[in-house]
Z-matrix of the N, CA and C atoms (Angstrom, degrees):
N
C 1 1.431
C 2 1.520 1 111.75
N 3 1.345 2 112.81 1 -20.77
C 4 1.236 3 124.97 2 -172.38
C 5 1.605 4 109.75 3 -58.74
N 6 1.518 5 107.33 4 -47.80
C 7 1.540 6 144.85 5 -167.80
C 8 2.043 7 90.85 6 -51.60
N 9 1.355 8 104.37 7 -54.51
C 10 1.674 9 112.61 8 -158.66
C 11 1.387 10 80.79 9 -79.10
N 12 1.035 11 146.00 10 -68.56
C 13 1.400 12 144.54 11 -141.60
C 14 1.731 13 103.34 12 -69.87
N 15 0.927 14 121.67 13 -19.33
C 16 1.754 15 139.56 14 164.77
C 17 1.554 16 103.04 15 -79.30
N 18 1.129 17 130.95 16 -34.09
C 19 1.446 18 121.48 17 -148.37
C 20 1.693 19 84.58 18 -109.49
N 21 1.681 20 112.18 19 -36.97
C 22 1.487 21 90.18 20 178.35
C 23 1.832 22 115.59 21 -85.89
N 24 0.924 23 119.94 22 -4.63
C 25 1.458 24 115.67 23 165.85
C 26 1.888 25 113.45 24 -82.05
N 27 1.209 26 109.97 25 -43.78
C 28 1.736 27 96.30 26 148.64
C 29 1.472 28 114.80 27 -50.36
N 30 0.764 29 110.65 28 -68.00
C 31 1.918 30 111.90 29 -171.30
C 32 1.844 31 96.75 30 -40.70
N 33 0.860 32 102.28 31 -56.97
C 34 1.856 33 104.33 32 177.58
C 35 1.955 34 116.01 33 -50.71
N 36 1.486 35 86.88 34 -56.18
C 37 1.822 36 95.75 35 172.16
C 38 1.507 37 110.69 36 -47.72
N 39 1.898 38 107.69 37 -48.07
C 40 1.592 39 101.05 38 -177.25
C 41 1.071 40 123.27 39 -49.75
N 42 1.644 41 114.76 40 -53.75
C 43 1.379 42 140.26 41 -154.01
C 44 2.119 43 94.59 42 -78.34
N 45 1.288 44 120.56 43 -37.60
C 46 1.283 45 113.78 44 170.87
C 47 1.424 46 126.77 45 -66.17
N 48 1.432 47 118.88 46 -22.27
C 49 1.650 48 148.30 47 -172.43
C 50 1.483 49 89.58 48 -76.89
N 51 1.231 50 119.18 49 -70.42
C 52 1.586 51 138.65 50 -176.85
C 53 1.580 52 115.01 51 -36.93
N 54 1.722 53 104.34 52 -45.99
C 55 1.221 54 113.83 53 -157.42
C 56 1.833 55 95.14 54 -91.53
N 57 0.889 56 104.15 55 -21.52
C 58 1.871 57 119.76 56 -175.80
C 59 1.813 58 99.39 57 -87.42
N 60 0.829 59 122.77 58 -38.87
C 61 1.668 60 116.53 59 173.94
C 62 1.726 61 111.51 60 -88.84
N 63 1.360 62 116.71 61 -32.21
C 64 1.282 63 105.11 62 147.71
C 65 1.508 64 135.06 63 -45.72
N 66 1.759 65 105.58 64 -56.89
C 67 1.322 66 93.22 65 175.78
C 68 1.934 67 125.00 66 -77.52
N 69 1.531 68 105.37 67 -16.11
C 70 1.274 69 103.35 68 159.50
C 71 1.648 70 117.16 69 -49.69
N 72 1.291 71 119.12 70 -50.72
C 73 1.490 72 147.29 71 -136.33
C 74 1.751 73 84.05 72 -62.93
N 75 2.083 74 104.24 73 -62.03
C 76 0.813 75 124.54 74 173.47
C 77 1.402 76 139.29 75 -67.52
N 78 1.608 77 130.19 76 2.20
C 79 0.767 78 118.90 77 127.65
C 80 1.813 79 151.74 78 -112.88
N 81 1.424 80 86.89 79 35.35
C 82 1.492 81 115.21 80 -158.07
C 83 2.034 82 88.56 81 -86.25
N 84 1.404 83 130.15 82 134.50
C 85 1.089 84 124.72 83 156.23
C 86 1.231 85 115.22 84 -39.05
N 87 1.562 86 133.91 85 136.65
C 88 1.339 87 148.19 86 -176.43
C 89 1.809 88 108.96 87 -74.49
N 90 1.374 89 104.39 88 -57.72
C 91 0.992 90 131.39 89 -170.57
C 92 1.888 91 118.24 90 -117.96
N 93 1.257 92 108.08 91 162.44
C 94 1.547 93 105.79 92 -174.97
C 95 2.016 94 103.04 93 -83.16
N 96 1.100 95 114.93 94 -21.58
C 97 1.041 96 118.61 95 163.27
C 98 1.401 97 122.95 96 -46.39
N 99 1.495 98 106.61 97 -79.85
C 100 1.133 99 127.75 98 -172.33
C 101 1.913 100 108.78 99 -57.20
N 102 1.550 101 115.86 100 -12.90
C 103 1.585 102 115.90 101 166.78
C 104 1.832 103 96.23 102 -93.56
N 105 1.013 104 127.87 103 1.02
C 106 1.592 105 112.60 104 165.77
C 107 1.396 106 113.93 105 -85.18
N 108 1.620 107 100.23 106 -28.64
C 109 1.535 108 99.48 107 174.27
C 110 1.452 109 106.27 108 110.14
N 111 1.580 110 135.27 109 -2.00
C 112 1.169 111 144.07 110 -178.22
C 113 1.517 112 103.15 111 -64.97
N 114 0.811 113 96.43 112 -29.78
C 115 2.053 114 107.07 113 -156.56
C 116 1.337 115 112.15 114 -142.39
N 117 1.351 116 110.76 115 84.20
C 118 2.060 117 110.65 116 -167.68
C 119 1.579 118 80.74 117 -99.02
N 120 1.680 119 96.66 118 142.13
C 121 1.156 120 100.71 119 170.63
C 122 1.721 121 96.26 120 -103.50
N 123 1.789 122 105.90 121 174.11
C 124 1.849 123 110.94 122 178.26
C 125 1.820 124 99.07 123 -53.82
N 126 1.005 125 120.00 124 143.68
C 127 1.699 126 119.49 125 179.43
C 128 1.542 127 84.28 126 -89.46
N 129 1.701 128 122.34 127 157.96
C 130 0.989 129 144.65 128 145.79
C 131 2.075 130 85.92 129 93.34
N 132 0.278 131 94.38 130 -77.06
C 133 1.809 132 82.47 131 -177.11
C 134 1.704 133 124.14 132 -8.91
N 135 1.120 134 159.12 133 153.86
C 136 1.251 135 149.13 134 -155.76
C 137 1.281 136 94.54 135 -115.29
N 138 1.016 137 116.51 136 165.03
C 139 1.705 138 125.40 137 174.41
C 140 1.818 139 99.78 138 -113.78
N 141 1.261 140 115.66 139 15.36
C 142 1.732 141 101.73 140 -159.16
C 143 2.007 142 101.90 141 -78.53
N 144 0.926 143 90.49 142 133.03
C 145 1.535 144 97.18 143 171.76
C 146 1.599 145 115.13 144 -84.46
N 147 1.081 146 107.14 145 156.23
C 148 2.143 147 108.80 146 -163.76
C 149 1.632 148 100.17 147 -45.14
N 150 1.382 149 121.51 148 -55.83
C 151 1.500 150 99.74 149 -179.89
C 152 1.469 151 122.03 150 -77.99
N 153 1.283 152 145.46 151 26.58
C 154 1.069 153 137.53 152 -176.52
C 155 1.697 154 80.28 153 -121.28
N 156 1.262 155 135.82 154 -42.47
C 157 1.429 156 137.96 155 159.15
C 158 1.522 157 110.49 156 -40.56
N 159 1.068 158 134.15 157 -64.99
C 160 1.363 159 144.78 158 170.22
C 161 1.530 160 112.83 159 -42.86
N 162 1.194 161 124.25 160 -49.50
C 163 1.439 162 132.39 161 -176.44
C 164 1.153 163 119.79 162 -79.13
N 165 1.487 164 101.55 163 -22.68
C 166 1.611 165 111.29 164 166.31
C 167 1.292 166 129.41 165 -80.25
N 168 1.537 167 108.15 166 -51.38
C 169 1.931 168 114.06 167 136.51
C 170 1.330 169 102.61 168 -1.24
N 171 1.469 170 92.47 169 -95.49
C 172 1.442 171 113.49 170 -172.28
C 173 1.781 172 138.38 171 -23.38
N 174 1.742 173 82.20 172 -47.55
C 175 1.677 174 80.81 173 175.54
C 176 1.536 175 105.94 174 -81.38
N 177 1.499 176 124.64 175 -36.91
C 178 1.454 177 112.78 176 -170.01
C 179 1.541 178 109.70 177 -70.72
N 180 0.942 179 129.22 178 6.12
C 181 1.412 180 151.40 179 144.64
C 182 1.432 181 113.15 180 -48.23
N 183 1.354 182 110.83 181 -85.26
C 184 1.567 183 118.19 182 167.95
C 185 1.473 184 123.67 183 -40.67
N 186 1.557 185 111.71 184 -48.18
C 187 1.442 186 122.24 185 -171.61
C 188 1.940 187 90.06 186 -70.64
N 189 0.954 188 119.67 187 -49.28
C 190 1.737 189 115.81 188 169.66
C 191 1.820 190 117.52 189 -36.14
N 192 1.685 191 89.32 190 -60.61
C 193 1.859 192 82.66 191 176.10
C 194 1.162 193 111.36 192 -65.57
N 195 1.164 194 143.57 193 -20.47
C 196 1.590 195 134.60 194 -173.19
C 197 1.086 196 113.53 195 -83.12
N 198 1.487 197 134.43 196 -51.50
C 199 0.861 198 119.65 197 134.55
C 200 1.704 199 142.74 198 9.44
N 201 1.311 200 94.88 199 -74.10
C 202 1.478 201 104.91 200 -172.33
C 203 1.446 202 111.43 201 -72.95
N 204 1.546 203 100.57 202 -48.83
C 205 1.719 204 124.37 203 166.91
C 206 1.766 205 108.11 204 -29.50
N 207 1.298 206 113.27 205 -65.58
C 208 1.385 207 134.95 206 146.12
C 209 1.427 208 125.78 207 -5.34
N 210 1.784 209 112.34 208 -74.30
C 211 1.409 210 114.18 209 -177.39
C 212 1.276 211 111.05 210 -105.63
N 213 1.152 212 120.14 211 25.62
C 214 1.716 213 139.66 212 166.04
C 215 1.452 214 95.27 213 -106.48
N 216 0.806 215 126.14 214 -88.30
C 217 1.882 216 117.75 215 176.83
C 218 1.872 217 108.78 216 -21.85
N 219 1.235 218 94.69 217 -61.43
C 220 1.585 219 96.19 218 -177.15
C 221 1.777 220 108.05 219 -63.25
N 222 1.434 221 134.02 220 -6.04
C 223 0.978 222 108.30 221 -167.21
C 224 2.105 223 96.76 222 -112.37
N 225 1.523 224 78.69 223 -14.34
C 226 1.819 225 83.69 224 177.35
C 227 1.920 226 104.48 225 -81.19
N 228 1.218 227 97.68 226 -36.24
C 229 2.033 228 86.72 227 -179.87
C 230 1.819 229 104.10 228 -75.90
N 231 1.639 230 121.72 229 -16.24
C 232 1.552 231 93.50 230 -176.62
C 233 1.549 232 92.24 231 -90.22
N 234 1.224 233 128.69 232 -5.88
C 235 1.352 234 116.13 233 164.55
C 236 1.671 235 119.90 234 -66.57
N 237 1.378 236 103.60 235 -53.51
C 238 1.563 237 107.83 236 -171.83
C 239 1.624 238 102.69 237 -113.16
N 240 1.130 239 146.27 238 55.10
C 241 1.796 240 143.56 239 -172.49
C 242 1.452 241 86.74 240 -51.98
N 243 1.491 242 139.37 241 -67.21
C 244 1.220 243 128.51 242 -151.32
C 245 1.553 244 120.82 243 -57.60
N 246 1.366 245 99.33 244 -47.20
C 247 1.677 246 112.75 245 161.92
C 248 1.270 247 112.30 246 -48.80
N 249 1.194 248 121.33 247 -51.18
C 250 1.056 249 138.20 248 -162.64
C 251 1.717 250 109.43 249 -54.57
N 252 1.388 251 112.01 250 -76.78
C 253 1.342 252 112.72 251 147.02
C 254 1.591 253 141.07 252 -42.19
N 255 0.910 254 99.38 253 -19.28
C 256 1.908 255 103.41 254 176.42
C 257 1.605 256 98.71 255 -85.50
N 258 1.172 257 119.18 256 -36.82
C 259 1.575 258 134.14 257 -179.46
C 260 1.621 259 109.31 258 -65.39
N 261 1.437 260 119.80 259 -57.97
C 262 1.159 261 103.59 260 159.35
C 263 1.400 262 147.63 261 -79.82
N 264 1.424 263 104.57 262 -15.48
C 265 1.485 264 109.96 263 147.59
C 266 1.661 265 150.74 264 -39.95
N 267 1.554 266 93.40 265 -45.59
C 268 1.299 267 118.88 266 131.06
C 269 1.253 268 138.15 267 -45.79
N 270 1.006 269 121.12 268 -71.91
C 271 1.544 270 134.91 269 169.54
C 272 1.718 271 87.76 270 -28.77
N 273 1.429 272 112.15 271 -74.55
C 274 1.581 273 110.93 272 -149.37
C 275 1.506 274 114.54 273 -64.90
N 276 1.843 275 110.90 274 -30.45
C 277 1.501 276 107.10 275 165.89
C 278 1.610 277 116.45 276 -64.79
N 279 1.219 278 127.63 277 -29.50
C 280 1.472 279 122.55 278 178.71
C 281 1.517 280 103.23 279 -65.55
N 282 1.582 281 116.72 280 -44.89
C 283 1.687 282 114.85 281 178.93
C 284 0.970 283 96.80 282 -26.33
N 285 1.777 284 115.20 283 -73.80
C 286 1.448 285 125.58 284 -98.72
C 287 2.069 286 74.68 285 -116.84
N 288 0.897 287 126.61 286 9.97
C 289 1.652 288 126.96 287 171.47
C 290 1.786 289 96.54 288 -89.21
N 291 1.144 290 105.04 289 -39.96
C 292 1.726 291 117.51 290 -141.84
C 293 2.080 292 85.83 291 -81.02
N 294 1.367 293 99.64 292 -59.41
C 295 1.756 294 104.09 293 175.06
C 296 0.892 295 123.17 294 -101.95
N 297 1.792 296 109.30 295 45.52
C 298 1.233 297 111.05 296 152.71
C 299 1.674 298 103.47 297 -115.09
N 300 1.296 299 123.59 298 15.73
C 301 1.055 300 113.43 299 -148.19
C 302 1.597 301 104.75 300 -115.44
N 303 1.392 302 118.19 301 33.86
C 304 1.322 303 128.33 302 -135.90
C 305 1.667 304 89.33 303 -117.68
């Protein structure tokens, strides 16, 4: 449990890092113009164009399944730990059979 409780306070650090260079990002002049002052753009508005919108969708999408991926794993090993371990034990001798075989 230790493992999730580490991985979700990273996941928090990312998502705070993210949200702090965004709002830098956003209020940082775009252009050398627009820091002379010729050309103010609205402050706080995004500049993202549809695919940088889309991709962003996209990842908070991903960062969602992992997440879940995450506390679904954790809720199937405090159910079954023993399985749990015999399963990856396995898992790692088939790896480690398969690339060793080189």
């Amino acid at each position: 449990m230790t493992r999730d409780t580490v991985l979700s306070r990273e996941l928090k650090a990312l998502q705070e890092e993210l949200a702090a260079s965004r709002r830098q990002h956003l209020s940082a002049p775009a252009d050398p113009t627009s820091a002379s002052g010729r050309t103010a753009a609205p402050a706080g508005q995004p500049k993202d164009t549809p695919d940088e919108q889309e991709l962003g969708g996209e990842l908070r999408e991903f960062v969602d399944e992992i997440k879940q991926f995450v506390e679904d794993a954790e809720k199937n090993v405090a159910a079954h730990p023993i399985t749990s371990v015999i399963g990856a034990m396995v898992v790692g001798i088939l790896i480690g059979r398969l690339l060793g075989r080189r």
